[in-house]
PDB file of N, H, CA, C and O in Angstrom:
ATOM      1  N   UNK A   1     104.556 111.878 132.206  1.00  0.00           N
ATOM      2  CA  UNK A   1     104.164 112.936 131.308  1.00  0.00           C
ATOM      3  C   UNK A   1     103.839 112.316 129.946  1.00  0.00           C
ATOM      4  O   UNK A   1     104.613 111.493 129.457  1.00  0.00           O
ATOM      5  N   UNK A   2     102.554 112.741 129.228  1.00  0.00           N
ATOM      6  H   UNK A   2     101.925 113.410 129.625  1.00  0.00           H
ATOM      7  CA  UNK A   2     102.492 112.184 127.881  1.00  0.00           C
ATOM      8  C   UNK A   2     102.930 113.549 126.979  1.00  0.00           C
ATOM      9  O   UNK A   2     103.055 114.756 127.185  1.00  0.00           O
ATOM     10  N   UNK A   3     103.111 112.456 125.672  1.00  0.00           N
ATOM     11  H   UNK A   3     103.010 111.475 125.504  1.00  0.00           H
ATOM     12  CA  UNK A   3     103.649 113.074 124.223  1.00  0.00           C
ATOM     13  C   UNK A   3     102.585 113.357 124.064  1.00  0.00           C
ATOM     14  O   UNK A   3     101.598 112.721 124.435  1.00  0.00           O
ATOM     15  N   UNK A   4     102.636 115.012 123.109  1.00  0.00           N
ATOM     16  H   UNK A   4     103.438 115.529 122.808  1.00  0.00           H
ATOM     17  CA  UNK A   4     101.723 115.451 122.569  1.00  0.00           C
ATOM     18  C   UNK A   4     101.771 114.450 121.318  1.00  0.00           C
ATOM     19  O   UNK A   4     100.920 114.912 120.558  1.00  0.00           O
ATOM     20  N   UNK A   5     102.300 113.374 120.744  1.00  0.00           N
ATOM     21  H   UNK A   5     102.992 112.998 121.361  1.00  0.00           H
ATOM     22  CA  UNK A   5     101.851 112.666 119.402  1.00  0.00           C
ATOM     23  C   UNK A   5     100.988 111.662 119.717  1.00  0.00           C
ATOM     24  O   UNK A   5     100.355 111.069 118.843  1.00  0.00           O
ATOM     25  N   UNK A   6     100.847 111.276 121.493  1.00  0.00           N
ATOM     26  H   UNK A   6     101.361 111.758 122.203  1.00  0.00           H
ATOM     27  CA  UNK A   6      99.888 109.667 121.438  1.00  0.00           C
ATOM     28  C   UNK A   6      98.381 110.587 121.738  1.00  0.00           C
ATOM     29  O   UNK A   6      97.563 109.788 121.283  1.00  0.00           O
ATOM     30  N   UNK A   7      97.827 111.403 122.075  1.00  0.00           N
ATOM     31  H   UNK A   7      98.492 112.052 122.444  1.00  0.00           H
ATOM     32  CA  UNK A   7      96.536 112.375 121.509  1.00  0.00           C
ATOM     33  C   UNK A   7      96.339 112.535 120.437  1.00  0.00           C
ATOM     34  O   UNK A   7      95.115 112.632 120.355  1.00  0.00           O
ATOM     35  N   UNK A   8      96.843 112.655 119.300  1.00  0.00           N
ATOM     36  H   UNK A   8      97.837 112.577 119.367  1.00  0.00           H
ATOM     37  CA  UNK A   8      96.678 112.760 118.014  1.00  0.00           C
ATOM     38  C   UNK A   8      95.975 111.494 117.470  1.00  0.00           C
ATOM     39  O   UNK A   8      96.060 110.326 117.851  1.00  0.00           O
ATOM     40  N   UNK A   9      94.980 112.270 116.091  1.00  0.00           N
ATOM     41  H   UNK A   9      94.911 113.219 115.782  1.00  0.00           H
ATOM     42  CA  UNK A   9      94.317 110.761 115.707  1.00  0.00           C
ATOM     43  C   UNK A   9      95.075 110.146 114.711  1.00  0.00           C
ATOM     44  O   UNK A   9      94.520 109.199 114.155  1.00  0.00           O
ATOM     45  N   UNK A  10      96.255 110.453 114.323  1.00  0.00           N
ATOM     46  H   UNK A  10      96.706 111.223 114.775  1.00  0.00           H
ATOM     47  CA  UNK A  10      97.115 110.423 113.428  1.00  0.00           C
ATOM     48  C   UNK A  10      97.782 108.909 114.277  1.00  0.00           C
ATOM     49  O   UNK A  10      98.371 107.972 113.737  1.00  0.00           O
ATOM     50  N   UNK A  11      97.569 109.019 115.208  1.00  0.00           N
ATOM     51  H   UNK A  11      97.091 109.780 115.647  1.00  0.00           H
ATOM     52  CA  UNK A  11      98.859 107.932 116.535  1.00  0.00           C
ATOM     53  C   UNK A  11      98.083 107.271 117.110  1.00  0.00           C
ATOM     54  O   UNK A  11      98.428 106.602 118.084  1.00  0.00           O
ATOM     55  N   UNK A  12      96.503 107.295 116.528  1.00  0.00           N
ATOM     56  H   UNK A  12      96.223 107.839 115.737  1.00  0.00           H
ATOM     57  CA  UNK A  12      95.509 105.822 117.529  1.00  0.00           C
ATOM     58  C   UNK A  12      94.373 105.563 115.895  1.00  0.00           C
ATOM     59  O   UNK A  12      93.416 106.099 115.335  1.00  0.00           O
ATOM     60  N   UNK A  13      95.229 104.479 115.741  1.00  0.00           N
ATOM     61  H   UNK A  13      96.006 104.044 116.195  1.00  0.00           H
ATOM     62  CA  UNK A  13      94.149 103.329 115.144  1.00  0.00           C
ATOM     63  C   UNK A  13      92.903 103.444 114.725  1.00  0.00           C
ATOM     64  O   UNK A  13      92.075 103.022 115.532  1.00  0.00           O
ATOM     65  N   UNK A  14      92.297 104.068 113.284  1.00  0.00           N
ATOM     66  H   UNK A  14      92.969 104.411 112.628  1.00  0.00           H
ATOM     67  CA  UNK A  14      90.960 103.700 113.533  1.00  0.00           C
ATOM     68  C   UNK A  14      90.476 102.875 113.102  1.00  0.00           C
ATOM     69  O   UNK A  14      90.799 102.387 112.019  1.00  0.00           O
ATOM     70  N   UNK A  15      89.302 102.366 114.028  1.00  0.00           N
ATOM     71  H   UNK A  15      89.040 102.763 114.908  1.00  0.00           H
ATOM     72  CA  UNK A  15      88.739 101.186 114.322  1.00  0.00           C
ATOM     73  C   UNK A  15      87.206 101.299 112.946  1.00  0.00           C
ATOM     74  O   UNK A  15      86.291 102.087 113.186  1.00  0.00           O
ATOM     75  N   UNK A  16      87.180 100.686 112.018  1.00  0.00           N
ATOM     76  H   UNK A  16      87.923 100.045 111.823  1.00  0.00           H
ATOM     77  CA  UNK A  16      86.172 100.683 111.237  1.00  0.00           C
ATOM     78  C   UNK A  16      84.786  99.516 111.650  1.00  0.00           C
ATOM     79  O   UNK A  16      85.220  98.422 112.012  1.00  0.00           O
ATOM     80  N   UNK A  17      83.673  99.593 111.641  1.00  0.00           N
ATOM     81  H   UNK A  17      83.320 100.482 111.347  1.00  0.00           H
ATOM     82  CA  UNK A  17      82.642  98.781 111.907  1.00  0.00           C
ATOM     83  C   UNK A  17      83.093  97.960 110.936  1.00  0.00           C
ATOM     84  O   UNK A  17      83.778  98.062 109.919  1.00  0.00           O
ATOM     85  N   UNK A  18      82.246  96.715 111.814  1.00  0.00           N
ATOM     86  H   UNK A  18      81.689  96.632 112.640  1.00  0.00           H
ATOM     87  CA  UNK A  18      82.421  95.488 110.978  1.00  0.00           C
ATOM     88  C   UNK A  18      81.840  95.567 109.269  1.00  0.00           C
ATOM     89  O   UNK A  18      82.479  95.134 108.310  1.00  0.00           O
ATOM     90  N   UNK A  19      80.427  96.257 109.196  1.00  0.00           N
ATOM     91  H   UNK A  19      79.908  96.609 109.975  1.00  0.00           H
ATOM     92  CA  UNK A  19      79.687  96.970 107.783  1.00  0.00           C
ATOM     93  C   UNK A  19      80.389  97.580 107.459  1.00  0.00           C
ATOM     94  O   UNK A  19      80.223  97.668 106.243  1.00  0.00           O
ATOM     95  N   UNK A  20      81.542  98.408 107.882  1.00  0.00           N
ATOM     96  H   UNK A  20      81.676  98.337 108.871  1.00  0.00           H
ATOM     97  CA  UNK A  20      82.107  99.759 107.208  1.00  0.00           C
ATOM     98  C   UNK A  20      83.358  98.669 106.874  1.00  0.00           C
ATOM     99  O   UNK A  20      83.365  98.387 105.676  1.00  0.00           O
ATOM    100  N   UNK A  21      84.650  97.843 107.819  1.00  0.00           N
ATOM    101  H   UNK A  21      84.644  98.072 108.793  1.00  0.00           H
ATOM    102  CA  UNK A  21      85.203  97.188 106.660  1.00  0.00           C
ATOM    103  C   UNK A  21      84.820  96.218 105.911  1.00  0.00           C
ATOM    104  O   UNK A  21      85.646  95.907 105.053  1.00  0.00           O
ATOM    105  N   UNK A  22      83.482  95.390 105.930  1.00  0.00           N
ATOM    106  H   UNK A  22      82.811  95.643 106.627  1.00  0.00           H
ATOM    107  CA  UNK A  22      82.903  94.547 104.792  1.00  0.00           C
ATOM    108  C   UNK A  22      82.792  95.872 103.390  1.00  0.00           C
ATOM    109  O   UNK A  22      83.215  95.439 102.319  1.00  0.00           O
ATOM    110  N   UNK A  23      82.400  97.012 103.361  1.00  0.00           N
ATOM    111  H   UNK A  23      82.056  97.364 104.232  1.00  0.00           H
ATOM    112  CA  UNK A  23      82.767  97.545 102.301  1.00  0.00           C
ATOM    113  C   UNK A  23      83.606  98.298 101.919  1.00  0.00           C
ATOM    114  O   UNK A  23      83.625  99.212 101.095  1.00  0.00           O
ATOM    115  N   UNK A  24      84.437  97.778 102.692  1.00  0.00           N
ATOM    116  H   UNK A  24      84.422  97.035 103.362  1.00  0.00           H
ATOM    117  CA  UNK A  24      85.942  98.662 102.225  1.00  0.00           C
ATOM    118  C   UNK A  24      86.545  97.534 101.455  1.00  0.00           C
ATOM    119  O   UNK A  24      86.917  97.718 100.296  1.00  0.00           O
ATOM    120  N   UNK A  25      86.674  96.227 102.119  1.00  0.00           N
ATOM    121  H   UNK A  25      86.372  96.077 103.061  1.00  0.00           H
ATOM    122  CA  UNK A  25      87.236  95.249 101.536  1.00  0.00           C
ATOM    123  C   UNK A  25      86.307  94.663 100.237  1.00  0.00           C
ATOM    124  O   UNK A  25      86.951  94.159  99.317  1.00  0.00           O
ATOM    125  N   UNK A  26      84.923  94.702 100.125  1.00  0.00           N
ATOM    126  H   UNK A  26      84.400  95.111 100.872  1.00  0.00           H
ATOM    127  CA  UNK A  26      84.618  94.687  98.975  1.00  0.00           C
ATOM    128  C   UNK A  26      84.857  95.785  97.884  1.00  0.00           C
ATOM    129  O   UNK A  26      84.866  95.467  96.695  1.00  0.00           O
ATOM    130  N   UNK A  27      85.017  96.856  98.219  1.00  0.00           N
ATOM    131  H   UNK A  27      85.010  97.114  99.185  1.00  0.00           H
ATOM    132  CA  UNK A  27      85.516  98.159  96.953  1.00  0.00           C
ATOM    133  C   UNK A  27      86.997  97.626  96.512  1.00  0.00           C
ATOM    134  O   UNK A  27      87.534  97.794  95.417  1.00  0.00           O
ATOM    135  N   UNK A  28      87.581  96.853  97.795  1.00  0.00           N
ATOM    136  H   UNK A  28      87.145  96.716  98.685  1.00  0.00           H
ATOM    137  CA  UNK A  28      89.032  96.849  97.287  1.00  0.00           C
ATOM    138  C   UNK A  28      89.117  95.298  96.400  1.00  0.00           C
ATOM    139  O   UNK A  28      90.163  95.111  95.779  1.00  0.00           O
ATOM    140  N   UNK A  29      88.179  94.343  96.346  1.00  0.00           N
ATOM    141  H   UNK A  29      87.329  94.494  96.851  1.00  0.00           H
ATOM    142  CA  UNK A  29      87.974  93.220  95.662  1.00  0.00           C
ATOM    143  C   UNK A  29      87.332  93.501  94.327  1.00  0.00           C
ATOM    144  O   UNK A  29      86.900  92.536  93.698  1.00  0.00           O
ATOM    145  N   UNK A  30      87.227  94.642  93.854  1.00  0.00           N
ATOM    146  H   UNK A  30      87.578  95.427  94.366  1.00  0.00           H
ATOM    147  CA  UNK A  30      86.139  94.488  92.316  1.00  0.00           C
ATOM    148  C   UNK A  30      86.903  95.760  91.636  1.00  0.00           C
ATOM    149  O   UNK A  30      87.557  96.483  92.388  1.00  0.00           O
ATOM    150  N   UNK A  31      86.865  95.967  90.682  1.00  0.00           N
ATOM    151  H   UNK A  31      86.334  95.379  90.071  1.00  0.00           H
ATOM    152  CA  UNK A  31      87.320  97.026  89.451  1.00  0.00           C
ATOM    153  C   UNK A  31      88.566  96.430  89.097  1.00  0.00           C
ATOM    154  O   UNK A  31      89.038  95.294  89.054  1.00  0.00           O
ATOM    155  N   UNK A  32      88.968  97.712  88.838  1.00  0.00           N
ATOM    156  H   UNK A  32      88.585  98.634  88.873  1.00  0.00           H
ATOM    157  CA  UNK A  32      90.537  98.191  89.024  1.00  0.00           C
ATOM    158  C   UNK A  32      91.193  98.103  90.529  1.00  0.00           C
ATOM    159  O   UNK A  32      92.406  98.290  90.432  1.00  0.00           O
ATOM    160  N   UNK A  33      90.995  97.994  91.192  1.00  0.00           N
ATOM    161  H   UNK A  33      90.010  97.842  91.271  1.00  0.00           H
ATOM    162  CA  UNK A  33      91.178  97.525  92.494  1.00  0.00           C
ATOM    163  C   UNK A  33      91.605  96.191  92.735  1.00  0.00           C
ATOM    164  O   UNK A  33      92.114  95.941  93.828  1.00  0.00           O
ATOM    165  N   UNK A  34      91.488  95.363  91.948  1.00  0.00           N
ATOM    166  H   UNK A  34      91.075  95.565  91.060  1.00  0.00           H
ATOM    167  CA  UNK A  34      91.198  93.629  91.602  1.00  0.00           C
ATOM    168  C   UNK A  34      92.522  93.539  90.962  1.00  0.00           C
ATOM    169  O   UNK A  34      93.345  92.777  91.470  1.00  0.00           O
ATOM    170  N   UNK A  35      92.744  94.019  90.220  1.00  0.00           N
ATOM    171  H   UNK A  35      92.076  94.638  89.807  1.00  0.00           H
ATOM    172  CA  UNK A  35      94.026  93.964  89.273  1.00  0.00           C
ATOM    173  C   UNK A  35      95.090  93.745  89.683  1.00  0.00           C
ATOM    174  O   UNK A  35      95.569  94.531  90.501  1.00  0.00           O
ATOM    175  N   UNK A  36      95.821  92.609  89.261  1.00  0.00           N
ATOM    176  H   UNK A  36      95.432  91.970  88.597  1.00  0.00           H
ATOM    177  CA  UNK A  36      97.186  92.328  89.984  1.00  0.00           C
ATOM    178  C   UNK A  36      98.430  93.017  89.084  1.00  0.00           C
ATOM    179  O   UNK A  36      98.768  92.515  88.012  1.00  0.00           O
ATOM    180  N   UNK A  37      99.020  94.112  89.582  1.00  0.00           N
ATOM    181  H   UNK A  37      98.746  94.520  90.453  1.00  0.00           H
ATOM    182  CA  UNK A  37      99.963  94.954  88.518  1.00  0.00           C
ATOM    183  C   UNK A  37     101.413  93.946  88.575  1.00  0.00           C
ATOM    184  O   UNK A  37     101.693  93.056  89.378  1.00  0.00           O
ATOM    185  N   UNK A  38     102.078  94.393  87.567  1.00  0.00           N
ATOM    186  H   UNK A  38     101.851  95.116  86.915  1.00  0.00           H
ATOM    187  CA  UNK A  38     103.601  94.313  88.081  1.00  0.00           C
ATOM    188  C   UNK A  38     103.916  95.997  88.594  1.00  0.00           C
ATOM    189  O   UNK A  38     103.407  97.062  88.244  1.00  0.00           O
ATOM    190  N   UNK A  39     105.090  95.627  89.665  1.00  0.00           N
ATOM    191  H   UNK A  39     105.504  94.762  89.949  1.00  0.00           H
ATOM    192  CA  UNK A  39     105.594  96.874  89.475  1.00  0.00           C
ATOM    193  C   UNK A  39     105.965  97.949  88.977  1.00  0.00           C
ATOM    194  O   UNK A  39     106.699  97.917  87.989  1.00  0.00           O
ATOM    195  N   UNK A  40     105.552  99.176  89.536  1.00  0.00           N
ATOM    196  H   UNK A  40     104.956  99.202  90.339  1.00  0.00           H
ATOM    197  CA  UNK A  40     106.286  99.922  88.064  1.00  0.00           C
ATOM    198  C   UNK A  40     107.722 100.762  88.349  1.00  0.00           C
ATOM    199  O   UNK A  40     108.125 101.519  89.233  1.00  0.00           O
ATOM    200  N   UNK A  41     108.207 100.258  87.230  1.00  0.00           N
ATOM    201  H   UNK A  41     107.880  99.643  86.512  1.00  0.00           H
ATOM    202  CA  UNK A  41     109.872 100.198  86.731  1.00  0.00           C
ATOM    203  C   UNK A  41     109.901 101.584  86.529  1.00  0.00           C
ATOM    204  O   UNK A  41     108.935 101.879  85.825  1.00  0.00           O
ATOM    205  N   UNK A  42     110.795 102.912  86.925  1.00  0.00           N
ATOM    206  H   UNK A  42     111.580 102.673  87.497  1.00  0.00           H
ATOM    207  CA  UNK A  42     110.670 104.402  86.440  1.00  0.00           C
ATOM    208  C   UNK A  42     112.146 104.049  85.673  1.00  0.00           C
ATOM    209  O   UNK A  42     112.376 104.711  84.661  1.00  0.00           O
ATOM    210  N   UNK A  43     113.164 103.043  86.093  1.00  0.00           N
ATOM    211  H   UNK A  43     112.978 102.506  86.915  1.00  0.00           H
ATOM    212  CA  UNK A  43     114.386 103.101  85.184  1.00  0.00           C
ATOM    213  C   UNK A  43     113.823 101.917  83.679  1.00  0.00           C
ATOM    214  O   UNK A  43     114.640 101.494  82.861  1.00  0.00           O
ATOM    215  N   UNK A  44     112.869 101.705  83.646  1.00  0.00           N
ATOM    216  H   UNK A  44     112.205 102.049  84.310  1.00  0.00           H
ATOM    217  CA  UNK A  44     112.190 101.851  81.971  1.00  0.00           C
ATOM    218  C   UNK A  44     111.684 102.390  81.310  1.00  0.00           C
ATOM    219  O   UNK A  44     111.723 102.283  80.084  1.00  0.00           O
ATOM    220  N   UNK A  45     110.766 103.479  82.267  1.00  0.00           N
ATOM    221  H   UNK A  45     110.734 103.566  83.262  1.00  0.00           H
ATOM    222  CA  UNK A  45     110.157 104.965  81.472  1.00  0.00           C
ATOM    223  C   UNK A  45     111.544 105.813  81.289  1.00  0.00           C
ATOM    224  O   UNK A  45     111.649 106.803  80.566  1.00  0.00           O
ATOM    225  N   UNK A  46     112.161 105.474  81.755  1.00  0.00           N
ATOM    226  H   UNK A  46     112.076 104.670  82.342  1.00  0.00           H
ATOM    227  CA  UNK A  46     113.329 106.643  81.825  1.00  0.00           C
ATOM    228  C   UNK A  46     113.976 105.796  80.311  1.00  0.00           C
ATOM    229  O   UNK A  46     113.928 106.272  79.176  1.00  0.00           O
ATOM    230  N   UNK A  47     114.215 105.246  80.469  1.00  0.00           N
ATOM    231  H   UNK A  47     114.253 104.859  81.391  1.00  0.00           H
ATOM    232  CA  UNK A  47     115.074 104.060  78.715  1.00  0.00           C
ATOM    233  C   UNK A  47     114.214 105.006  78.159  1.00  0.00           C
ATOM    234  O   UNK A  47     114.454 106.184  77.899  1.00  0.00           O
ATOM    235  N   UNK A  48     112.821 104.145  77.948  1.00  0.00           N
ATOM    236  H   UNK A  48     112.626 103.188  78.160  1.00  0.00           H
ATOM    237  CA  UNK A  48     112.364 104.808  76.919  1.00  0.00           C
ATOM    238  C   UNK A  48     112.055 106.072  76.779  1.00  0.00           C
ATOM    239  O   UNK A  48     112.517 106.599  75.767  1.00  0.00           O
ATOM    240  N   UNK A  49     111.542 106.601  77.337  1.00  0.00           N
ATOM    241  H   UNK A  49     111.166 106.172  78.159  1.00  0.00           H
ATOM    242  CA  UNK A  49     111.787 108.367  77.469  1.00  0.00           C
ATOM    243  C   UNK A  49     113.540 108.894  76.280  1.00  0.00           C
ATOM    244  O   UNK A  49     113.710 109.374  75.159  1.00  0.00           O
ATOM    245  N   UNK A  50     113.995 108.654  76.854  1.00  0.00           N
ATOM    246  H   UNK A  50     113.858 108.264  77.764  1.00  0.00           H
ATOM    247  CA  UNK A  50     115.361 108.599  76.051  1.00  0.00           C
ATOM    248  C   UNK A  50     115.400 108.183  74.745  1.00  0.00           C
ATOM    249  O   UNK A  50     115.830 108.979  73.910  1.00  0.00           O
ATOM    250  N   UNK A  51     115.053 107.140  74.418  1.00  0.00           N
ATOM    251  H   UNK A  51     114.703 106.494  75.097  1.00  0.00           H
ATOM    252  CA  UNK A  51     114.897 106.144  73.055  1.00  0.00           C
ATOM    253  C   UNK A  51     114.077 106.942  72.103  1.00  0.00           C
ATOM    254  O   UNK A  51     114.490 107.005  70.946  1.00  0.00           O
ATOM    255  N   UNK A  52     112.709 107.711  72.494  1.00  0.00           N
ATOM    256  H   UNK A  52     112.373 107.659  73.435  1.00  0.00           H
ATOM    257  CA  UNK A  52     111.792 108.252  72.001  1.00  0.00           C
ATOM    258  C   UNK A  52     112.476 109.819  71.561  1.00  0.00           C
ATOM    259  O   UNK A  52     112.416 110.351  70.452  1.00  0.00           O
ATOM    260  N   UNK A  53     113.143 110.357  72.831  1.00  0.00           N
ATOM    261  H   UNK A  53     113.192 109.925  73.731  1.00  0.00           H
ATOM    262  CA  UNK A  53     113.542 111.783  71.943  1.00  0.00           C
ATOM    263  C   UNK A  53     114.702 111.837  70.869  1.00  0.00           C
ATOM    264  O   UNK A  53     114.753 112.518  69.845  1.00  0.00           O
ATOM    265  N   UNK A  54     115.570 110.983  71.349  1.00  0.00           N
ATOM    266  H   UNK A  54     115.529 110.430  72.181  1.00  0.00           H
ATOM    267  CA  UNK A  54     116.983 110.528  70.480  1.00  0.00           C
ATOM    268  C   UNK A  54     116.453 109.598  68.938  1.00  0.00           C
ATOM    269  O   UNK A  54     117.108 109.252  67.955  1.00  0.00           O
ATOM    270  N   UNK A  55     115.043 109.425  69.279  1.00  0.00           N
ATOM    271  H   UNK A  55     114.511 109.706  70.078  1.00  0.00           H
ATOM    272  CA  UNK A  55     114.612 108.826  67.269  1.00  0.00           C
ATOM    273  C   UNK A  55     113.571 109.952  67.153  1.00  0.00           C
ATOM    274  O   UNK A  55     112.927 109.921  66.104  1.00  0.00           O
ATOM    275  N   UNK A  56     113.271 110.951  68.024  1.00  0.00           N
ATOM    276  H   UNK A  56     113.794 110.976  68.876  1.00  0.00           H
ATOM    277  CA  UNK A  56     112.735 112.469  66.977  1.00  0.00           C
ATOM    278  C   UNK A  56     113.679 113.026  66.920  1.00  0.00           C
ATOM    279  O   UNK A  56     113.615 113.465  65.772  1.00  0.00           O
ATOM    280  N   UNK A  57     114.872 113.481  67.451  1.00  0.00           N
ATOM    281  H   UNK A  57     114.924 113.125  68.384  1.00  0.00           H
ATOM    282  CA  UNK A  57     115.978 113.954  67.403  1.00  0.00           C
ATOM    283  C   UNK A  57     116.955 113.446  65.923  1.00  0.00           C
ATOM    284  O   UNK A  57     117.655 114.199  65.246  1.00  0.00           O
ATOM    285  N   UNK A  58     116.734 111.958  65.703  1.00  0.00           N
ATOM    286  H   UNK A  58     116.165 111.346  66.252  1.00  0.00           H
ATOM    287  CA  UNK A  58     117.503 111.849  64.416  1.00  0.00           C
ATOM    288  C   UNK A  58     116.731 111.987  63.307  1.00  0.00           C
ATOM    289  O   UNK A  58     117.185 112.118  62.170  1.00  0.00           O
ATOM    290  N   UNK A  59     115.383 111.957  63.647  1.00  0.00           N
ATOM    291  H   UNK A  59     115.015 111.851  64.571  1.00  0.00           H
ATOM    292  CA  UNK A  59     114.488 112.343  62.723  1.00  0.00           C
ATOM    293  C   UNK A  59     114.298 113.892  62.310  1.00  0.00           C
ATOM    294  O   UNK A  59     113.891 114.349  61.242  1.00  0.00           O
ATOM    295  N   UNK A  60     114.656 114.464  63.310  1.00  0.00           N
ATOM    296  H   UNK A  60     114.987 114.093  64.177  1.00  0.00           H
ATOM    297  CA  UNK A  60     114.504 116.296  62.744  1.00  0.00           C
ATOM    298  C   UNK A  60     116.030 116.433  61.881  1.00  0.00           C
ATOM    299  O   UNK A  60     116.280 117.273  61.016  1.00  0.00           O
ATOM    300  N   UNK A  61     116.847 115.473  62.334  1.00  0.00           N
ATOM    301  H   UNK A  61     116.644 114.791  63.036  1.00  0.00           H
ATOM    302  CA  UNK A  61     118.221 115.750  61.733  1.00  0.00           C
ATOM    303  C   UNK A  61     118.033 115.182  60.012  1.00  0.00           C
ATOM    304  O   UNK A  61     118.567 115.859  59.134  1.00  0.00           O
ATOM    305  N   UNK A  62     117.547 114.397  59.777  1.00  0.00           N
ATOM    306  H   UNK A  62     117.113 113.847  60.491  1.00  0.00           H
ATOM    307  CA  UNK A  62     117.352 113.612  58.529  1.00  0.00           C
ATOM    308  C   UNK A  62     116.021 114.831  57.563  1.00  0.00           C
ATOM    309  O   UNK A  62     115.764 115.033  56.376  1.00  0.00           O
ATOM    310  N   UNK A  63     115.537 115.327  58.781  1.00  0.00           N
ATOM    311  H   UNK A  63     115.746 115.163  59.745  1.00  0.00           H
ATOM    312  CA  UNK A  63     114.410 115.990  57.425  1.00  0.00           C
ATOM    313  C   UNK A  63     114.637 117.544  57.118  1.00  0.00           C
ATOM    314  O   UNK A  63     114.200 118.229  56.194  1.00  0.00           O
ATOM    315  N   UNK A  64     115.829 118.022  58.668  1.00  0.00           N
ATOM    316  H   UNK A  64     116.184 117.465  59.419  1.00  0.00           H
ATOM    317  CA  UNK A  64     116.694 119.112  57.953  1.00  0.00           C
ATOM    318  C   UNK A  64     117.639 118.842  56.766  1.00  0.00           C
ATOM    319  O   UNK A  64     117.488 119.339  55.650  1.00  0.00           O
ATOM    320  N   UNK A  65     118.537 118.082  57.091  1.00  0.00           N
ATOM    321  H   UNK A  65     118.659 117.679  57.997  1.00  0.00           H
ATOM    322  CA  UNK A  65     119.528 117.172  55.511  1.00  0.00           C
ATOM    323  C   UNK A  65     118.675 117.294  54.572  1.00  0.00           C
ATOM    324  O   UNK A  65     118.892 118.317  53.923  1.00  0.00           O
ATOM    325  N   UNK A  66     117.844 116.736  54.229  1.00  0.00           N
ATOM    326  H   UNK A  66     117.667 115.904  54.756  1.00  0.00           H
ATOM    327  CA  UNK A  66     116.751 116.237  53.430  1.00  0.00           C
ATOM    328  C   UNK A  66     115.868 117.795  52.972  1.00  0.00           C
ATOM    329  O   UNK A  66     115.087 117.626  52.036  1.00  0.00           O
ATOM    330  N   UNK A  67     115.922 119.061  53.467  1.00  0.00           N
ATOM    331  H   UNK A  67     116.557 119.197  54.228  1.00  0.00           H
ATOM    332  CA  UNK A  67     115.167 120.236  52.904  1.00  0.00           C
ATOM    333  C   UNK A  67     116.269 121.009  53.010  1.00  0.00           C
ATOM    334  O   UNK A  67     115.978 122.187  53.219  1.00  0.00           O
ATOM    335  N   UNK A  68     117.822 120.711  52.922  1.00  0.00           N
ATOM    336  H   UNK A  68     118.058 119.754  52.752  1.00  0.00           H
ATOM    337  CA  UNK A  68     118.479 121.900  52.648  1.00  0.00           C
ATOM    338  C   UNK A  68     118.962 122.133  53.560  1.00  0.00           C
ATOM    339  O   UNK A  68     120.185 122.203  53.439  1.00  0.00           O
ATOM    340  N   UNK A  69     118.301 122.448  55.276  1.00  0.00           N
ATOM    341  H   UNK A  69     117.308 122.391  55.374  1.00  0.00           H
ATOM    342  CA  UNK A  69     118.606 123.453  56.209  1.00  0.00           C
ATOM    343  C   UNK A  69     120.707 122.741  56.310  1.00  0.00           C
ATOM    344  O   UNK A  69     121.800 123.308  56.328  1.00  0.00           O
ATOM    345  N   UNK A  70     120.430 121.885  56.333  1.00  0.00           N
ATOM    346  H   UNK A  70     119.542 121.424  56.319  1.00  0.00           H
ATOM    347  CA  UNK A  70     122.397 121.488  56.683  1.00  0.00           C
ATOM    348  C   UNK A  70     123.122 121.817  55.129  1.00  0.00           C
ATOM    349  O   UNK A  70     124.335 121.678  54.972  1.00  0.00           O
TER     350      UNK A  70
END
């Protein structure tokens, strides 16, 4: 008996022409595509994310002091 998942095109391979991956692999060799990244770190957006509201945060505190409101 077969699985209804090995019929699916999701579960067989597609096969690209030799022209169709010569320009796949050239789109993926030129631009932004080319670019060798580092990884990206979310526990450093997250630091700074933090760093950034906690110095507007002491900054709204210093320019309330500073007009009275405290």
């Amino acid at each position: 008996m077969h699985q209804a998942s090995e019929n699916t095109p999701a579960a067989q391979p597609q096969q690209l022409s030799d022209a169709d991956q010569a320009r796949v692999d050239g789109f993926l060799e030129r631009g932004v595509n080319a670019t060798d990244r580092r990884p990206f770190r979310p526990i450093l957006l997250i630091f700074l994310l933090m760093a950034v509201v906690a110095g507007f945060s002491l900054l709204s505190q210093g320019v309330a002091k500073w007009s009275g409101v405290y």
